[in-house]
C-alpha positions in Angstrom: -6.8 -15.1 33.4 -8.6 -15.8 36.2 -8.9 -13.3 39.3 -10.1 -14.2 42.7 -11.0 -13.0 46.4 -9.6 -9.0 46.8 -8.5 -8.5 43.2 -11.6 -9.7 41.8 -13.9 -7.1 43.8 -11.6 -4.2 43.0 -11.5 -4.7 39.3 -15.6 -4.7 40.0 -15.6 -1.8 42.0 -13.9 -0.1 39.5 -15.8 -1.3 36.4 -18.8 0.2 38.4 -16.9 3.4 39.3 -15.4 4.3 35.6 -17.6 2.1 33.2 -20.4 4.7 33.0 -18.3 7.6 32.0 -17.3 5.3 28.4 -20.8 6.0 27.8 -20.6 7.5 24.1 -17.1 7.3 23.5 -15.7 5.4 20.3 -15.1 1.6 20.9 -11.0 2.3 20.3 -11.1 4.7 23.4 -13.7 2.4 25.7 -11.1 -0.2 25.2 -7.8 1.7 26.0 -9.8 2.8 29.4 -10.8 -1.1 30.1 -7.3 -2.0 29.5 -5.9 0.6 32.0 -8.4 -0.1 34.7 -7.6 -3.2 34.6 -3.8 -2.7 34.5 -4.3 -0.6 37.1 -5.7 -2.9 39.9 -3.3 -6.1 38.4 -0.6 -3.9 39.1 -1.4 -3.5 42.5 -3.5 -0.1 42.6 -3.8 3.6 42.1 -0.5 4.2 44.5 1.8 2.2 43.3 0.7 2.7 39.6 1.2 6.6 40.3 4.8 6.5 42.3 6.1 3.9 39.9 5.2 5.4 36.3 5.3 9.6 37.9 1.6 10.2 37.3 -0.2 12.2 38.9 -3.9 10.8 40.1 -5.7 13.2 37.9 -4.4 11.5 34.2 -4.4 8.0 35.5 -8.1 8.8 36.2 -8.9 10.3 33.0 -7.5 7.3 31.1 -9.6 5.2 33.3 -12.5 7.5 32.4 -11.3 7.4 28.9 -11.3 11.3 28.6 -7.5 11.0 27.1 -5.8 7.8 26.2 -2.0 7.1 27.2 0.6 6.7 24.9 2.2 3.2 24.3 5.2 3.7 26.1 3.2 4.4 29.2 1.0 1.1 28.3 3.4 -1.2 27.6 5.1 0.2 31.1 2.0 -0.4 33.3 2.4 -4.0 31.7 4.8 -4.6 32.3 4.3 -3.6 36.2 1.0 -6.0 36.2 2.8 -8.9 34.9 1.0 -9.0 31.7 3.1 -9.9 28.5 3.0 -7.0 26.0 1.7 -8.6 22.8 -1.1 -9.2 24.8 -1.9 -5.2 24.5 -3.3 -5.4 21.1 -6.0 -8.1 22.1 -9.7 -7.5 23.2 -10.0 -7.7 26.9 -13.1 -8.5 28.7 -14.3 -9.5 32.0 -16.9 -11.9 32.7 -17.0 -14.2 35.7 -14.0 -13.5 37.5 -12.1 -14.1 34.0 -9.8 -11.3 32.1 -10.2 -12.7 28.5 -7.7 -11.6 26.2 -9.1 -12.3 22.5 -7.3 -12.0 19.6 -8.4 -9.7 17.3 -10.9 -11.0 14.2 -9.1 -10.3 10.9 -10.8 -10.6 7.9 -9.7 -13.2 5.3 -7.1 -12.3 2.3 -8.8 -11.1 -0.6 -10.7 -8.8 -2.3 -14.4 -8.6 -2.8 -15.6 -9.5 -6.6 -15.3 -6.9 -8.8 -17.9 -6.1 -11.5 -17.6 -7.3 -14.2 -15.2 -4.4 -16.8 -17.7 -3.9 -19.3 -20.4 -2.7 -16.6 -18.0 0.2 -15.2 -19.2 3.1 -17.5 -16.0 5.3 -16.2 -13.7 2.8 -17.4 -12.0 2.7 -21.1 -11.4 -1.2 -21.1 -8.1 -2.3 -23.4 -6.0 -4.9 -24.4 -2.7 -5.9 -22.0 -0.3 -8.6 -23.5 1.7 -10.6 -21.0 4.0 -12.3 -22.8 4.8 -10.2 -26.2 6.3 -12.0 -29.5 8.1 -9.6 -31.4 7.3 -9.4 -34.6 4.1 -11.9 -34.3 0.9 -9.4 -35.6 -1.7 -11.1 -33.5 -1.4 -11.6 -29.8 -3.5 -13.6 -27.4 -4.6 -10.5 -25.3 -6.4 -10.2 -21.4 -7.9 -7.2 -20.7 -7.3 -4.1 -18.1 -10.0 -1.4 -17.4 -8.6 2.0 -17.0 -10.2 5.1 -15.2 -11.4 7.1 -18.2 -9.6 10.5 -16.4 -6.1 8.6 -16.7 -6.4 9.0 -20.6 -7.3 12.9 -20.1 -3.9 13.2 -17.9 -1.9 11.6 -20.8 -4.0 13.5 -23.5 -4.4 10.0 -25.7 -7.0 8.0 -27.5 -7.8 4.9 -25.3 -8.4 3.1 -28.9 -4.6 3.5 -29.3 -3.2 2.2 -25.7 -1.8 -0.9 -25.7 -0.4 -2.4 -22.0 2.5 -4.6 -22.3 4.8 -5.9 -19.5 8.1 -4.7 -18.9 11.4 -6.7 -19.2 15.0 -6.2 -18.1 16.5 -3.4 -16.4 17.5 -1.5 -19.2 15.8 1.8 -18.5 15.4 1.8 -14.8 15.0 3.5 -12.7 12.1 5.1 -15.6 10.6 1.9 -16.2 11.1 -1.5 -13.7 10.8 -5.2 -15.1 7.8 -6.6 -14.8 5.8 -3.6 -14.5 2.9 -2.8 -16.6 3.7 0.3 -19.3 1.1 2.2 -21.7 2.5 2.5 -25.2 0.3 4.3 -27.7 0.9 2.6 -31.1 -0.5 5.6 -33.2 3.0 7.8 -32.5 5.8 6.3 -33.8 7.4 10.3 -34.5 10.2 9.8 -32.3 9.8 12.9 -30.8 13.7 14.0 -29.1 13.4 12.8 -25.4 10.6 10.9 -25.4 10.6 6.9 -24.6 9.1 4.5 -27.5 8.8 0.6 -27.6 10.7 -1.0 -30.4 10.3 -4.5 -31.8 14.1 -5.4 -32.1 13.1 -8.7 -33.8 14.5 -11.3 -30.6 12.5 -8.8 -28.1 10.7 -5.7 -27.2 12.7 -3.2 -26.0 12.2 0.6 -24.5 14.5 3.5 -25.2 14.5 7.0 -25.1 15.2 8.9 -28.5 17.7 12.0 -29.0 17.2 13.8 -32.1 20.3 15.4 -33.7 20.5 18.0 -36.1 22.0 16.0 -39.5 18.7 14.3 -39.0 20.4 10.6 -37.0 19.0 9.9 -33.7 20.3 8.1 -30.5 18.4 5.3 -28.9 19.4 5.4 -25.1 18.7 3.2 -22.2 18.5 5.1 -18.9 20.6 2.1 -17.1 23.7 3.9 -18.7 26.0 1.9 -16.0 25.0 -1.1 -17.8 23.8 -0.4 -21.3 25.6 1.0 -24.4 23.2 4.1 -26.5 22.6 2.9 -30.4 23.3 5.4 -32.8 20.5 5.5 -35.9 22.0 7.2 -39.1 19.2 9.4 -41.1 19.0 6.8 -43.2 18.7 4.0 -41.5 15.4 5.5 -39.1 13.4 3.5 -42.3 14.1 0.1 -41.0 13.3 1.0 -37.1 9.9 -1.4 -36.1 8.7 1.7 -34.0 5.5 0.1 -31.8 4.7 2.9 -30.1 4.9 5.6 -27.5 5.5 4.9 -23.6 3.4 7.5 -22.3 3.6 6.1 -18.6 4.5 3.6 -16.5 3.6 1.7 -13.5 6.0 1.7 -10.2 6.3 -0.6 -7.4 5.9 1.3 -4.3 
């Protein structure tokens, strides 16, 4: 934006007048002050800022000092009164040359830096995680996921046991959401009453949580209740369960 004759030589005068003052302050607050200064004068000056937002001279000159920094309501208002669109408000502004520049932020590119490699991260229990899980098949083509060593201590389990296998179905939300990642620990199968194990039901995986009864039969229950029936498991028949594992925790999309 280009500024000429009178407007030009107030925005200097004031650069001159309130620049030094930014002298040490962060580079967020130097450029909320540049920004009102040069509201300010595009809005016609110190009076009319003052009579048209109710400021007193005083706190329109210390966010021109940048001593405080205005809210965005007050911001987007003296915007408004200079003219300038609003989205322009989160751009750098500079002068230079009888120009107001308004550049877009830089924003880094997507993505993440390259992580080293699993193995070298000496705090990290590396195991395997199955994507896509063939019940009933003993030998899986496996990635692998490296775990925080102090996640193991929380869940008070041997790492060599952990297995990570990818949730399906709805069955036992809102505990456990498809898709998700869940840690099953294949060395308990005791069907402890209340907890939740992965069972190989021969077409698929699937979760449930066990209640123990006293003639020795359990119930295998989803915790989608509106959707999904409970099986009941006679004494007798706990034999021919294909008990995986425990689900001792399991990952949630925030």
């Amino acid at each position: 934006m280009p500024v000429n004759g009178e407007l030009r030589h107030r925005i200097e005068r004031a650069l001159a007048r309130f620049s030094p003052s930014w002298e040490g302050r962060d580079a967020a607050r130097r450029a909320v002050a540049l920004k009102m200064l040069i509201l300010c004068e595009l809005a016609g000056g110190r009076l009319r800022v003052v009579d048209a937002l109710g400021l007193n001279d005083n706190t329109l000159d210390n966010y021109r000092h940048g001593k405080t920094e205005p809210r965005h309501s007050t911001l987007n208002m003296m915007a408004e009164l200079a003219e300038v669109p609003i989205e322009y408000l989160g751009n750098d502004w500079s002068v230079e040359d009888g120009v107001i520049h308004f550049s877009p932020p830089e924003i880094p590119p997507a993505g993440f830096s390259e992580p080293s490699p699993v193995w070298d991260l000496a705090d990290r229990m590396v195991i395997p995680a199955y994507e896509d899980v063939v019940p009933g098949q003993s030998s899986l083509d496996t990635t692998w996921t490296a775990i925080p060593g102090g996640f193991w201590a929380k869940l008070s389990v041997d790492p060599e046991n952990m297995r990570v296998v990818s949730a399906s179905g709805d069955s036992m939300l809102p505990t456990i959401v498809g898709g998700t990642p869940i840690f099953v620990d294949i060395n308990d199968r005791k069907l402890e009453d209340g907890s939740v194990y992965l069972f190989d039901a021969g077409a698929e995986l699937i979760a449930r949580r066990v209640q123990r009864f006293a003639d020795g039969s359990i119930e295998l229950l989803p915790d989608n209740l509106e959707r999904y029936r409970s099986q009941h498991v006679l004494k007798d028949g706990l034999a021919e369960l294909k008990v995986v594992g425990r689900v001792c925790a399991a990952s949630r999309i925030l």
